[in-house]
Backbone as CSV, one residue per row, in Angstrom:
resi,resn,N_x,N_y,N_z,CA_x,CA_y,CA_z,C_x,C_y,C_z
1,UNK,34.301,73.845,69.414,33.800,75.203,69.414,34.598,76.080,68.460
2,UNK,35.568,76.259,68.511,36.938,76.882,67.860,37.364,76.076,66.950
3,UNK,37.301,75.793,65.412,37.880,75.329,64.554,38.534,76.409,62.912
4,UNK,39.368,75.701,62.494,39.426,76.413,61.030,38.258,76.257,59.780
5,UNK,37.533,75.466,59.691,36.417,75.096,59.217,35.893,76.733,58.754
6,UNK,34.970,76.815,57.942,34.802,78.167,57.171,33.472,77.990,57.563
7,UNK,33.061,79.190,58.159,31.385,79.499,59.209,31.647,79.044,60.363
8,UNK,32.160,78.740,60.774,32.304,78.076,62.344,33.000,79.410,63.186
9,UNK,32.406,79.566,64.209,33.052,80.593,65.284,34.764,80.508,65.526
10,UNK,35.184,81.118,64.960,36.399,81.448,65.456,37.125,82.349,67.036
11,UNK,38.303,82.120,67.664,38.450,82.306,68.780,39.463,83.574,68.065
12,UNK,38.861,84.990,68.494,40.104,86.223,68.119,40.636,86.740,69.359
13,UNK,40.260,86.487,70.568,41.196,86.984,71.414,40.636,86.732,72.694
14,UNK,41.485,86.204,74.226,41.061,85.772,74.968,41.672,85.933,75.861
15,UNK,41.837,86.626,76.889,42.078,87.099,78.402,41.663,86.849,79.527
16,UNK,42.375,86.574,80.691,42.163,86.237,82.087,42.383,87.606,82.953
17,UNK,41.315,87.791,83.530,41.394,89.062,84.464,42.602,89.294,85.527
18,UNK,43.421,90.640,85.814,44.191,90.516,85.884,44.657,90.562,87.589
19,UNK,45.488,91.025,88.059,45.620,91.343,89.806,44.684,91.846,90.744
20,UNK,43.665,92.920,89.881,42.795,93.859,90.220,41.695,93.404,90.789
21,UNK,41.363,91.735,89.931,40.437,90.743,90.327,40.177,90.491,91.650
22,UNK,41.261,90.509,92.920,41.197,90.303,94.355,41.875,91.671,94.489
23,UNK,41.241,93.185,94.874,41.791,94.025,95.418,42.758,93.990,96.306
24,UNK,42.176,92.768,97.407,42.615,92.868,99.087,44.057,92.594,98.397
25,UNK,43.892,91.913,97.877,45.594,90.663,97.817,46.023,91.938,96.525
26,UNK,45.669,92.185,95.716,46.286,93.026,94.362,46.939,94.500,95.558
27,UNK,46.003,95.171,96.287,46.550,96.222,97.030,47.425,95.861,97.892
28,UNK,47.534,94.691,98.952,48.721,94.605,99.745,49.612,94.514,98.784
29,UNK,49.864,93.707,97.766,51.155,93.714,97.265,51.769,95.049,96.613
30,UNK,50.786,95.816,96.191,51.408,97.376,95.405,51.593,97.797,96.759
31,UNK,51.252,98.127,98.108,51.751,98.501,99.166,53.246,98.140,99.274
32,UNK,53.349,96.504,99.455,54.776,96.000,100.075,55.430,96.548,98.671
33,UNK,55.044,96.627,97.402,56.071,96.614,96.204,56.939,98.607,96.391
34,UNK,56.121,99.096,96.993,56.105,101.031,97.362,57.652,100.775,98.071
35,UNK,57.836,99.319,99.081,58.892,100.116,100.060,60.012,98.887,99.414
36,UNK,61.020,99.171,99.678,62.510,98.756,98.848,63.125,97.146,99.723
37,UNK,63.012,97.670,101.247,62.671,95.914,102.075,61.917,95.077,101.591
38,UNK,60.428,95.583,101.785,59.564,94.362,102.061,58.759,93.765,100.463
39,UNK,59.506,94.576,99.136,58.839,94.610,97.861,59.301,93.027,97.711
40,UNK,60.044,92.164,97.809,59.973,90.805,97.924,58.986,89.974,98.510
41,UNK,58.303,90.435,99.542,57.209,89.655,99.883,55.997,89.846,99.109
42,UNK,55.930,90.896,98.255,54.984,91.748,97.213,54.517,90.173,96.268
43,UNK,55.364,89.427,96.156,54.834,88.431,94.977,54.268,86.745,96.000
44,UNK,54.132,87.085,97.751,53.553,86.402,97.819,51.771,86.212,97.633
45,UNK,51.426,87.757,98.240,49.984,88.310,97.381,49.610,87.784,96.375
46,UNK,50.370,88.048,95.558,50.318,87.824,93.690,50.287,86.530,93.321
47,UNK,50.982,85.636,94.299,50.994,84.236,93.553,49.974,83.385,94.051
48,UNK,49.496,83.954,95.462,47.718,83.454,95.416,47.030,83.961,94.352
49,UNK,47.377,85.401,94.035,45.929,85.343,92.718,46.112,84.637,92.111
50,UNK,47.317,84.518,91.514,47.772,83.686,90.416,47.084,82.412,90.094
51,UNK,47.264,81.841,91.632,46.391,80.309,91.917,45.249,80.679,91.802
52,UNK,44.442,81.690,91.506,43.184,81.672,91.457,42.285,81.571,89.743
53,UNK,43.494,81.947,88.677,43.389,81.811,87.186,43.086,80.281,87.175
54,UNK,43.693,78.983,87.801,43.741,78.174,87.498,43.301,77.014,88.383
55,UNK,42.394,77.792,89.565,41.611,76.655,90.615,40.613,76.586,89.692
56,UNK,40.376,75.267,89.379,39.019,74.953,88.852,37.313,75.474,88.868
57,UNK,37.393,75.640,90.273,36.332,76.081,90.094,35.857,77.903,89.818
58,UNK,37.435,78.251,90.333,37.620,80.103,90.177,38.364,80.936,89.086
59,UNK,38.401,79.839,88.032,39.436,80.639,87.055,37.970,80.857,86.173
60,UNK,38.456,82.269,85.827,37.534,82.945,84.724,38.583,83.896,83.593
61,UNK,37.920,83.601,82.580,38.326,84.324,80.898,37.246,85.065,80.215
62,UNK,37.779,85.735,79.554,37.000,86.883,78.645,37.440,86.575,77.115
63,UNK,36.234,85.904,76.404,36.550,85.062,75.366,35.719,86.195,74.226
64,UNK,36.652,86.452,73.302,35.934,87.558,72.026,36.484,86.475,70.786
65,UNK,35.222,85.982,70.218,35.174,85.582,68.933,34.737,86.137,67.526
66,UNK,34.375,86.179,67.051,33.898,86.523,65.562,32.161,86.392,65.627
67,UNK,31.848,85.898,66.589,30.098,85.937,66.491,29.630,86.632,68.405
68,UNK,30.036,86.744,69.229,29.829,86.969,70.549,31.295,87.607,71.558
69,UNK,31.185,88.107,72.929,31.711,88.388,73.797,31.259,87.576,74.950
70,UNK,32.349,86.612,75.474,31.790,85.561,76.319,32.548,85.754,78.018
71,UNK,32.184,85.505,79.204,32.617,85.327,80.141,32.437,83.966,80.762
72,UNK,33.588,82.883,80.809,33.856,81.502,80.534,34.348,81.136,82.149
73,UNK,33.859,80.293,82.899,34.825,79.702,84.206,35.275,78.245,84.473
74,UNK,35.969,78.024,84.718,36.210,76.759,85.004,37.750,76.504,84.150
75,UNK,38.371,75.555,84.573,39.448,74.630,83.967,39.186,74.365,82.654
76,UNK,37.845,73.633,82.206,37.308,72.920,80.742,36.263,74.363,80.759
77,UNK,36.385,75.468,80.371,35.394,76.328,80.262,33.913,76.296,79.861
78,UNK,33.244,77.115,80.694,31.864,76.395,80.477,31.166,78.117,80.682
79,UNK,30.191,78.832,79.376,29.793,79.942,79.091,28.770,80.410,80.092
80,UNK,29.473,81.501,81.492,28.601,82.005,81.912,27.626,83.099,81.750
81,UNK,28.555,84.045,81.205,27.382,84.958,79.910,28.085,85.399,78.795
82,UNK,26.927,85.710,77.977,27.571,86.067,76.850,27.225,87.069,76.180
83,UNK,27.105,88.104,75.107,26.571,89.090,74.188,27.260,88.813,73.004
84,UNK,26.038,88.527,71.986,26.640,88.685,70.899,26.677,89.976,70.314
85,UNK,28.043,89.926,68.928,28.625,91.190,68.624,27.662,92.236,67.868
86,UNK,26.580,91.901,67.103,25.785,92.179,66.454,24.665,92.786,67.357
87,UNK,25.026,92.988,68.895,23.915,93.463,70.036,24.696,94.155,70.407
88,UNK,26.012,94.782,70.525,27.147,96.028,71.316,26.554,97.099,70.501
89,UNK,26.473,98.004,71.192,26.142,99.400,70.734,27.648,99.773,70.990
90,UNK,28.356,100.007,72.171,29.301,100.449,72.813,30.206,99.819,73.776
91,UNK,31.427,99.426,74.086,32.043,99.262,75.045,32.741,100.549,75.644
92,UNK,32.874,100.386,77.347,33.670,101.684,77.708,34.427,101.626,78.634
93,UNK,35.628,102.042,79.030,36.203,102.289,80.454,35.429,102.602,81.392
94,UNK,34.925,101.940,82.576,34.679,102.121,83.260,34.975,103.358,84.647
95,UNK,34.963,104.815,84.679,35.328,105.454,84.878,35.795,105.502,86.543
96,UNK,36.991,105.799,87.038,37.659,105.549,88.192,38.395,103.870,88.129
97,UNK,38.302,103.237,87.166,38.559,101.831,87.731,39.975,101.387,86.919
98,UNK,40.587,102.220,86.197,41.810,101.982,85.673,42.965,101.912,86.649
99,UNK,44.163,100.887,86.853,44.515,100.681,88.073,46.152,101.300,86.561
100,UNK,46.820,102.176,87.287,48.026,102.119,86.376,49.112,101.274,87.037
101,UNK,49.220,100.830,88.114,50.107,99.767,88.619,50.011,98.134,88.101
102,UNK,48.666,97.828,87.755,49.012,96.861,87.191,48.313,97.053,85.296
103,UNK,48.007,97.886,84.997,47.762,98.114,83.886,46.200,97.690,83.657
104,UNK,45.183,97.205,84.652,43.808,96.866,84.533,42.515,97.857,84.669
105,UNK,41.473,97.789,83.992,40.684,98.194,84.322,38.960,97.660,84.318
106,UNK,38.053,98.252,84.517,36.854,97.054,83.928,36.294,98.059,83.019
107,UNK,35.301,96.788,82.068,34.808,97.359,81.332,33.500,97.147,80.891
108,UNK,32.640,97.999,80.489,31.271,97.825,80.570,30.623,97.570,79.098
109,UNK,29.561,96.105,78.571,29.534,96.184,77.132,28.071,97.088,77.084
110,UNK,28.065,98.061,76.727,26.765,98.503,76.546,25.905,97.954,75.476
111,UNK,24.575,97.377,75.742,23.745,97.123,74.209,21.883,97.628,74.992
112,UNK,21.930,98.275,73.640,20.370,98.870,73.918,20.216,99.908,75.049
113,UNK,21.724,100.397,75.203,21.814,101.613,76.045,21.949,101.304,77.410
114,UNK,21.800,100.097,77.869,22.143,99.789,78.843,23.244,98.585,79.715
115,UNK,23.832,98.473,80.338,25.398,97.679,80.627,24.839,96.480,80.601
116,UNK,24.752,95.492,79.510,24.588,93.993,79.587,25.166,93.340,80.014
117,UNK,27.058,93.697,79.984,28.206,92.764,80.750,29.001,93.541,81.250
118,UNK,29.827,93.007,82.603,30.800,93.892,83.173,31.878,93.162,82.609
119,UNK,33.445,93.144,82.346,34.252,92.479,82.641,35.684,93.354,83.583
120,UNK,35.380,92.504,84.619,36.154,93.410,85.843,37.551,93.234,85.662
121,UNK,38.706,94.141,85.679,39.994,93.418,85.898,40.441,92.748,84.726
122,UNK,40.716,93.883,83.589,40.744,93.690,82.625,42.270,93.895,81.687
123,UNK,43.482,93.246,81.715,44.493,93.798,81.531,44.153,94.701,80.310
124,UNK,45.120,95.791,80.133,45.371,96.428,79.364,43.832,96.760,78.650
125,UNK,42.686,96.936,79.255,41.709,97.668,78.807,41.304,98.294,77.738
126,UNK,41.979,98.974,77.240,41.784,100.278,76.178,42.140,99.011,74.752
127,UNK,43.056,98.318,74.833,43.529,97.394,74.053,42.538,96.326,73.779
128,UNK,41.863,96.201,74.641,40.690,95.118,74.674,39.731,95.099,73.971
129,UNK,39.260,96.613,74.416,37.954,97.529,74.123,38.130,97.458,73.026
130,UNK,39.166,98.056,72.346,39.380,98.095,70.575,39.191,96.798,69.641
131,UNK,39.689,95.761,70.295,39.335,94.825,70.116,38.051,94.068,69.655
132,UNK,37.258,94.300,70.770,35.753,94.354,70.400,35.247,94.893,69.397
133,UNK,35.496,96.142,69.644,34.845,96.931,68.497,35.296,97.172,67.010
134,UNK,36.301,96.609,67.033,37.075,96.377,65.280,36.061,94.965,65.283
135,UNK,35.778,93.954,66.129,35.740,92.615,65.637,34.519,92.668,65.670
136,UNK,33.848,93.519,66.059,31.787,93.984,66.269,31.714,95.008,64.678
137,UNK,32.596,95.517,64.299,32.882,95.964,62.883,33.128,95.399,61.646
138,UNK,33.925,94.379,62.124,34.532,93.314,60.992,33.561,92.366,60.799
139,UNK,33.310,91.659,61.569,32.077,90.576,62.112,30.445,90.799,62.308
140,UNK,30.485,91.605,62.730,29.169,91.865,63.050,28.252,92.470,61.899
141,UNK,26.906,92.833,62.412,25.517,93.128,61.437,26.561,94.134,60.360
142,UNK,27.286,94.956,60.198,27.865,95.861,59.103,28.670,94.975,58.540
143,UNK,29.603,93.878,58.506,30.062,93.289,57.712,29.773,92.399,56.521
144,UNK,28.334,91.623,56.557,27.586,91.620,55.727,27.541,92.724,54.755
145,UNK,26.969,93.845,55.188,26.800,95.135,53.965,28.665,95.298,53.424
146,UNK,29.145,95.246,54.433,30.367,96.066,53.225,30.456,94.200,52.446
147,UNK,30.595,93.379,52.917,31.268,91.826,52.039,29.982,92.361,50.719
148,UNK,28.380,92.528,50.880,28.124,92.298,49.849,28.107,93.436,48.422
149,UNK,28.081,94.821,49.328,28.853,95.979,48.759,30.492,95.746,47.534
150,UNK,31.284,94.772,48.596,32.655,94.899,48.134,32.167,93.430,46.610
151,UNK,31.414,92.408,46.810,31.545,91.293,45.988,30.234,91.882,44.789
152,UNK,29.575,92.701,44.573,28.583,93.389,43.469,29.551,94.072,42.354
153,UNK,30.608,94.754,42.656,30.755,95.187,41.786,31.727,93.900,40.968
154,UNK,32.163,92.868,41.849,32.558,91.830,41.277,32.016,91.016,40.437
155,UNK,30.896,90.675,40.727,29.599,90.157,39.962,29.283,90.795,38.763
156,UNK,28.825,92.431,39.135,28.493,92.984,37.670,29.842,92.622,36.616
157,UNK,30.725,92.769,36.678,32.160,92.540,35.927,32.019,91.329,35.057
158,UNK,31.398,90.348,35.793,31.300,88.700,35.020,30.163,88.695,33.934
């Protein structure tokens, strides 16, 4: 799927949802982490989610390549949805859902004005989002026009 090969989909950035993913278990532990005793038991919460990135059948990623935005599960990942970049109108913070304790939030891909993908539990969010949208810029339906914009005046020259 992912090679150096020239036209082939490249892999630009790829994330596992973060604490926020299991509230129940993400909130007890910011509870126990509040009091100065019991903030040691705070990472037994956490290290079930943890186990949950990498149970086979419950680990999920947020895969941004150079042609699509994918949501992937499993151990050997296998594409449960996807949008390609050339269909985002918009990505956005999802409003109320930014957690500042663990730095997550979700985020919504808008295309055709309406939310095609959620991705819930999203570390560092705002970082993500940008992401997309430089690589829905770089990659996507406008990069064609500027590559053949930028290689014309190269041409006329010869």
């Amino acid at each position: 799927m992912f090679d150096g090969r020239k036209g082939t989909e490249q892999l630009i950035r790829e994330t596992w949802p973060g604490a926020t993913d299991t509230p129940l278990l993400a909130g007890l532990a910011h509870l126990l982490m509040r009091t100065i005793v019991l903030a040691p038991l705070a990472w037994l919460p956490l290290a079930l989610g943890l186990g949950k990135k990498v149970m086979p059948f419950l680990a999920k990623r947020y895969t941004l390549t150079n042609r699509r935005i994918m949501i992937r599960h499993g151990l050997n990942p296998s594409v449960a949805k996807e949008v390609a970049l050339a269909d985002i109108d918009d990505v956005v913070l999802e409003d109320g859902t930014y957690n500042a304790f663990y730095h997550t939030g979700h985020l919504d891909v808008i295309v055709k004005g309406q939310v095609a993908m959620k991705l819930h539990a999203v570390p560092e969010p705002e970082a993500f989002r940008r992401a997309i949208l430089l690589t829905k810029d770089s990659w996507g339906t406008g990069a064609a026009a500027v590559y053949s914009m930028a290689a014309a005046p190269a041409q006329a020259a010869t």
